[in-house]
Backbone as a chain_set.jsonl record, in Angstrom:
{"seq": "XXXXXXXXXXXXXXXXXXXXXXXXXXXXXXXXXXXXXXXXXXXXXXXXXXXXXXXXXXXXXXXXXXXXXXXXXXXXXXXXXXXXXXXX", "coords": {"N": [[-7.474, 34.69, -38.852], [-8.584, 32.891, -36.168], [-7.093, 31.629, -33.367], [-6.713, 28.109, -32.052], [-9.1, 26.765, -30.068], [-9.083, 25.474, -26.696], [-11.509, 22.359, -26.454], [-14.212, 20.38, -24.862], [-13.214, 17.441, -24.937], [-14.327, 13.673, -26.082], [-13.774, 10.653, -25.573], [-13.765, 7.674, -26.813], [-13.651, 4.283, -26.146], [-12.738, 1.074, -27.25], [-12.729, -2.512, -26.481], [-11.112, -5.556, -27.183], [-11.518, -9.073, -27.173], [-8.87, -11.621, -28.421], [-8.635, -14.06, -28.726], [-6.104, -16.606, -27.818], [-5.126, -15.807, -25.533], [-4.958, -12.855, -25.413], [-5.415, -9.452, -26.21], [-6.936, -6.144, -27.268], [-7.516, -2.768, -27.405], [-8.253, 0.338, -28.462], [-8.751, 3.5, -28.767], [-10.401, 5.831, -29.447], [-11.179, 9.432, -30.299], [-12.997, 12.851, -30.254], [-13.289, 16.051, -30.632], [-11.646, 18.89, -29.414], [-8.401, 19.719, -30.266], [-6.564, 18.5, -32.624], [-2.793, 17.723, -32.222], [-3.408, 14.08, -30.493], [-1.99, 13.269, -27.354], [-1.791, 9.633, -25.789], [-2.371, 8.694, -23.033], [-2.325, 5.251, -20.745], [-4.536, 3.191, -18.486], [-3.211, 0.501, -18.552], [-0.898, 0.582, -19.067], [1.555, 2.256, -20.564], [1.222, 4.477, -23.263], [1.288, 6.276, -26.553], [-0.346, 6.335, -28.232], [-3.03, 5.964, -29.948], [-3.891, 3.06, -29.254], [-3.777, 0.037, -27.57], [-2.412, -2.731, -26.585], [-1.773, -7.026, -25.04], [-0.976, -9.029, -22.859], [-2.951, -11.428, -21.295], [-4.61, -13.191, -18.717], [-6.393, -16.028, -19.393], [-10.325, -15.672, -18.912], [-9.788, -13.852, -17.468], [-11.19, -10.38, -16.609], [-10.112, -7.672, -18.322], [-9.966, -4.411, -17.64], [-9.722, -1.144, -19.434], [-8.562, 2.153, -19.159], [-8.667, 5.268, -21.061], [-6.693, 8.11, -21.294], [-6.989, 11.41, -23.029], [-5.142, 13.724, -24.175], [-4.961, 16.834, -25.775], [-3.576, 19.082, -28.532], [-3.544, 21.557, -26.798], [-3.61, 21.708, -24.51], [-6.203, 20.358, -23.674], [-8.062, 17.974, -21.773], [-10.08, 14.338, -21.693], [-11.42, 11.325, -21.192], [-11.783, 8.184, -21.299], [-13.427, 4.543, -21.045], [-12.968, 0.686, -21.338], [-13.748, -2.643, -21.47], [-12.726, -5.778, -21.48], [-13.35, -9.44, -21.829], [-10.968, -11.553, -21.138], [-9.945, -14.403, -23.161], [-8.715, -17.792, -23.897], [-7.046, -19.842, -25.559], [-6.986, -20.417, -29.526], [-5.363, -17.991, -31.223], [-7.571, -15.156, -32.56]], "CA": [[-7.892, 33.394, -38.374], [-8.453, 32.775, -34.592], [-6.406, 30.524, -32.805], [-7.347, 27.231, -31.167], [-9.158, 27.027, -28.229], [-9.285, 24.307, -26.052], [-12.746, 22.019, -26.264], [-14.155, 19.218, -24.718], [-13.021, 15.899, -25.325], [-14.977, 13.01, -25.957], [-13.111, 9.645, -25.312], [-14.427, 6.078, -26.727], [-12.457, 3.218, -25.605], [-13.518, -0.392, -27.778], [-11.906, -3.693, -26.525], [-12.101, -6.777, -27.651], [-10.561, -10.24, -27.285], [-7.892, -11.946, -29.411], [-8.034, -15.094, -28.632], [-4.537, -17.174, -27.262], [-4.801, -14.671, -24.173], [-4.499, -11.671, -26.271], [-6.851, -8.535, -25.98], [-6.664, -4.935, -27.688], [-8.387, -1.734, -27.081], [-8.355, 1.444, -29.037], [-9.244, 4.616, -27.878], [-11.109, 7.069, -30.486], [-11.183, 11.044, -30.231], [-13.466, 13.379, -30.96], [-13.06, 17.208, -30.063], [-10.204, 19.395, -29.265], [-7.587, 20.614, -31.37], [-5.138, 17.78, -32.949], [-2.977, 15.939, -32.455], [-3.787, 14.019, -29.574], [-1.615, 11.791, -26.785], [-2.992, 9.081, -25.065], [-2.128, 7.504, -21.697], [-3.479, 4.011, -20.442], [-4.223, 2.751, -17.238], [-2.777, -0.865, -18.581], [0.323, 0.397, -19.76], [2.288, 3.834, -21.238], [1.347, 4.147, -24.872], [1.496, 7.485, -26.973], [-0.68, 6.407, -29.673], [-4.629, 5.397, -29.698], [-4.066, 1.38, -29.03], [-2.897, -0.55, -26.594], [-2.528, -4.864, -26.745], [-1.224, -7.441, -24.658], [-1.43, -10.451, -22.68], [-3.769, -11.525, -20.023], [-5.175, -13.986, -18.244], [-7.992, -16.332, -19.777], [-11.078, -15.994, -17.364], [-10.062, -12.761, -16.095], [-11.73, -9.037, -17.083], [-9.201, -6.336, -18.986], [-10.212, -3.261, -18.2], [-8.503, -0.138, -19.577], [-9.051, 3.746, -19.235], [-7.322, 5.763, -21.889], [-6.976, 9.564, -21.217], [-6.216, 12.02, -24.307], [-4.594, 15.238, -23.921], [-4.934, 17.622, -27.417], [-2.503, 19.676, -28.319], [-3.695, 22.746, -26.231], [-3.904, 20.929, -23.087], [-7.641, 19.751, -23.083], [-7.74, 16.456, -21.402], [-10.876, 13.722, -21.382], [-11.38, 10.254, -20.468], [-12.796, 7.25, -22.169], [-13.396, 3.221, -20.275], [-13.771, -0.312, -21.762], [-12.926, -4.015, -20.755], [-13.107, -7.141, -22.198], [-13.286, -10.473, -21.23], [-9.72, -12.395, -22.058], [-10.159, -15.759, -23.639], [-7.817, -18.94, -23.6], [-7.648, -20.453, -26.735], [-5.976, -19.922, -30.98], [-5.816, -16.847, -31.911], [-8.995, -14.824, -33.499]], "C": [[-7.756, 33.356, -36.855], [-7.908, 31.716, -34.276], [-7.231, 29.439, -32.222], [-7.715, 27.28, -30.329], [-9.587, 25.516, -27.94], [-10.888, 23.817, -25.751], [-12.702, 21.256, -24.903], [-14.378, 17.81, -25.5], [-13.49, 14.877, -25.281], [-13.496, 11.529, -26.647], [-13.764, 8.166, -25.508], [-13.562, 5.123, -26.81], [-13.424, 1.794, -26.283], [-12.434, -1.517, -27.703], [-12.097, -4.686, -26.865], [-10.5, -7.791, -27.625], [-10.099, -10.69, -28.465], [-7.259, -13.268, -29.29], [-6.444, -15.367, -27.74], [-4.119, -15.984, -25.919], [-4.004, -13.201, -24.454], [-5.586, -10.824, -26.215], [-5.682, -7.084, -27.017], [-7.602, -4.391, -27.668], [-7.546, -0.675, -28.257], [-9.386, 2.191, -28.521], [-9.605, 5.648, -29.893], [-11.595, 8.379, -29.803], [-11.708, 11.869, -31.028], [-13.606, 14.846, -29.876], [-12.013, 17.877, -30.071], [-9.718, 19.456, -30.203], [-6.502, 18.904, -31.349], [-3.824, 18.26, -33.058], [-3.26, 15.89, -31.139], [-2.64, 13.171, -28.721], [-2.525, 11.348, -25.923], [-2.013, 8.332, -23.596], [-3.017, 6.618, -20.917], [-3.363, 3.751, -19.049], [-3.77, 1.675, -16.972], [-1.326, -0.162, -18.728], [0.317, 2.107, -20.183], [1.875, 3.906, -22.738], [1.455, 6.205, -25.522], [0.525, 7.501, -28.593], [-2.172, 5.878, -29.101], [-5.158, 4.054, -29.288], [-3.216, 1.378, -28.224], [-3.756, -2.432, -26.603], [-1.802, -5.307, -25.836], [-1.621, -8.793, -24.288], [-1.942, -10.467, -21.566], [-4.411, -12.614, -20.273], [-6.61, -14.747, -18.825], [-8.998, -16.431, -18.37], [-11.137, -14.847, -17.13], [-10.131, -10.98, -17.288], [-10.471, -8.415, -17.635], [-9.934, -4.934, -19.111], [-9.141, -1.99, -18.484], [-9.535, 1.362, -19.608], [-8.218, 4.465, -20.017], [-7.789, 7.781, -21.916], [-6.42, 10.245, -22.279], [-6.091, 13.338, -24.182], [-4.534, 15.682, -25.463], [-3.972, 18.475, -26.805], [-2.186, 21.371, -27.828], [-4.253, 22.449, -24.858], [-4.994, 20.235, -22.809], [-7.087, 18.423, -22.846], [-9.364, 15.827, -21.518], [-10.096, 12.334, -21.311], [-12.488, 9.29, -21.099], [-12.486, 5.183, -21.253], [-13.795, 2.018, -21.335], [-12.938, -1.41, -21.244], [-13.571, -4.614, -21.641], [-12.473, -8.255, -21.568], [-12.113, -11.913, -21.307], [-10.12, -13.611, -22.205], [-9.087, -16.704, -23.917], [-7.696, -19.256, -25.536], [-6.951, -20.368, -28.208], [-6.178, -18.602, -31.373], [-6.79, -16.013, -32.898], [-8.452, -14.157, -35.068]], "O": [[-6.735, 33.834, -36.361], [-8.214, 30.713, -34.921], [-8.384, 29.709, -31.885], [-7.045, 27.778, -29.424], [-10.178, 24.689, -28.635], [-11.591, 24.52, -25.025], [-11.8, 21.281, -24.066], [-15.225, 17.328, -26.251], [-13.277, 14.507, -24.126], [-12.727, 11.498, -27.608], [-14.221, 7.543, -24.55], [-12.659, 5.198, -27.644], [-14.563, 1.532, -25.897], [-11.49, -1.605, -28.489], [-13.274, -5.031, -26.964], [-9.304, -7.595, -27.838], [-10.647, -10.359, -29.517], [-6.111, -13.645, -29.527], [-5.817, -14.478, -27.163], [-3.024, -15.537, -25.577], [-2.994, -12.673, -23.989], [-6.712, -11.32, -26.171], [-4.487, -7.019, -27.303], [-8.669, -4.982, -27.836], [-6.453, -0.925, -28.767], [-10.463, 1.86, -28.026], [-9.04, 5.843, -30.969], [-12.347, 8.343, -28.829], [-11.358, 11.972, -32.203], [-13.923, 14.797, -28.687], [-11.194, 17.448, -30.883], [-10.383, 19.28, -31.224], [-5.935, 18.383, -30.388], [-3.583, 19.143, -33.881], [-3.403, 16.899, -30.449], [-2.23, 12.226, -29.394], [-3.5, 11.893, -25.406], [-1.091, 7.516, -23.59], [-4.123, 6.94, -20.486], [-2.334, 3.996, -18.418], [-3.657, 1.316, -15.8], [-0.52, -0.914, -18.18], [-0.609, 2.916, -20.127], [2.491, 3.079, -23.411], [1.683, 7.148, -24.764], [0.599, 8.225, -29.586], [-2.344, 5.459, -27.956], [-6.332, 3.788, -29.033], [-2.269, 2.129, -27.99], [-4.864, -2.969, -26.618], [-0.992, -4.486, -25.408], [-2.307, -9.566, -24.957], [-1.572, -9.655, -20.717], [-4.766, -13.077, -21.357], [-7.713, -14.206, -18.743], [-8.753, -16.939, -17.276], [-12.172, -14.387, -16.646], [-9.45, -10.625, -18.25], [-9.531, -8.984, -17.08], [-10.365, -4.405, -20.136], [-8.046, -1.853, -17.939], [-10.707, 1.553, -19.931], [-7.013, 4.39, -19.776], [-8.748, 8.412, -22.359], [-5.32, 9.823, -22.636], [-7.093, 14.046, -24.079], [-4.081, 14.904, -26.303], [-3.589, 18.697, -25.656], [-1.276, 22.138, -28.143], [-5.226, 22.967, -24.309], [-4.985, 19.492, -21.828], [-6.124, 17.861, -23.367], [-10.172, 16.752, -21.448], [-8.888, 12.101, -21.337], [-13.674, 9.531, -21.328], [-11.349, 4.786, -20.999], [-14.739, 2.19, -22.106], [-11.82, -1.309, -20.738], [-14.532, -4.317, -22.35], [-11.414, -8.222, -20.941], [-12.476, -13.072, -21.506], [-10.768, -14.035, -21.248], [-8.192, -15.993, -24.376], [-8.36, -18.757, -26.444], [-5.783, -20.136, -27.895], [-7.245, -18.223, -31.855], [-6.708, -16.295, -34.094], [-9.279, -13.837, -35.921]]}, "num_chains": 1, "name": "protein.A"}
């Protein structure tokens, strides 16, 4: 059997509002050798999501980079628009 080799990484980032000034993104991975980590440009995470709180009115964007477990790295972008309001 031949060992892994390092691909490229394809990175899709989908955010979406949550109401009461709440947002979440997830990052999806396709390529490379599993498993994957992820680091955000909102925040530290180690897993494919990232949530929080923000501002109604104002943009959330996030970039989430995913390293496989033979170093490949890519890069995936999305924002969303935070909203005021009861929770969705």
């Amino acid at each position: 059997m031949a060992p892994a080799q390092a691909g490229t990484l394809t990175v899709t980032v989908r955010c979406e509002a949550l109401g009461a000034s709440r947002f979440a993104c997830t990052a999806t991975t396709v390529g490379g050798v599993a498993p994957y980590s992820y680091s955000w440009n909102v925040s530290s995470a180690t897993t494919g999501s990232i949530s929080g709180g923000c501002q109604p009115g104002v943009r959330v964007n996030a970039t989430a980079t995913a390293t496989d477990a033979v170093g490949a790295t890519g890069s995936g972008s999305g924002s969303v628009l935070c909203l005021g309001g009861p929770p969705r």
